[in-house]
N, C-alpha and C positions, 0 to 999 in steps of 0.2 A: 504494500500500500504506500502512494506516497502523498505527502502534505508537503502543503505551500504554509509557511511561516514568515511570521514579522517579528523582529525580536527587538524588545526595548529596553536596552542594557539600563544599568545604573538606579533602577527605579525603588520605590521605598519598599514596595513587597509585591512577594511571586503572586501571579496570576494570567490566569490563561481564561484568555475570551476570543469566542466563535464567532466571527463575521458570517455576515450574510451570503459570502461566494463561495463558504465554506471553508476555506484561509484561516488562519490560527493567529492571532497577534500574544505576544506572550512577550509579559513584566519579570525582565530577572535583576535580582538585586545585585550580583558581580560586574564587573566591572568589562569592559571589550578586550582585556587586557591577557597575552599570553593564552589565551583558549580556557579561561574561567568563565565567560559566559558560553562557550558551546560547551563546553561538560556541565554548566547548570540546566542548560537547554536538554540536553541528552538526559539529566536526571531526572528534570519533570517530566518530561512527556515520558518515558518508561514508564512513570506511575501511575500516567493520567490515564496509559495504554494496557497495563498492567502487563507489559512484555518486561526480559532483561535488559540492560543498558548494550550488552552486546546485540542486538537486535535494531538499534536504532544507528542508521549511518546521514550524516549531511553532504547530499549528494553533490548540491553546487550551495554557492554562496556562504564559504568556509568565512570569510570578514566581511561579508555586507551583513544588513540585517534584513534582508529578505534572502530565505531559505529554500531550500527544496529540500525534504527530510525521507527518508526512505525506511519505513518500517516493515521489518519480518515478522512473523507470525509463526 
C-alpha cells in the first residue's frame, strides 16, 4: 500500500490528520534534523498501521516534507 504524506517537522505534538484526497498530513515534534523526523514519521504510522517499523519504507521525498511512504503488510 502506498501513502502520500505531508510532514510538519518541529510542531508542539504528534498528530496525524486525514485530508480529504486521502493524503496524511502529520505533526512531529523532532526536529528535520539528521533523519529524526523520518524515524519519528516511520514510528507513528507503524502504530497508527499496526504493522512493524521494518515494514514501513519512504519511497521518495527522503528531505522534502511531502512523502510517498510505502507500506507492507
Amino acid at each position: 500500500m502506498q501513502q502520500r504524506v505531508k510532514v510538519k517537522p518541529n510542531s508542539k505534538q504528534q498528530k496525524i490528520t486525514e485530508e480529504t484526497d486521502g493524503s496524511l498530513t502529520i505533526r512531529l515534534k523532532s526536529p528535520p534534523v539528521d533523519g529524526k523526523a523520518n524515524e519519528e514519521l516511520i514510528k507513528l504510522l507503524a502504530k497508527k498501521f499496526d504493522v512493524p517499523k521494518s515494514c514501513i519504507h519512504i519511497k521518495s521525498g527522503l528531505s522534502s516534507r511531502n512523502k510517498l511512504i510505502e507500506i507492507d503488510s
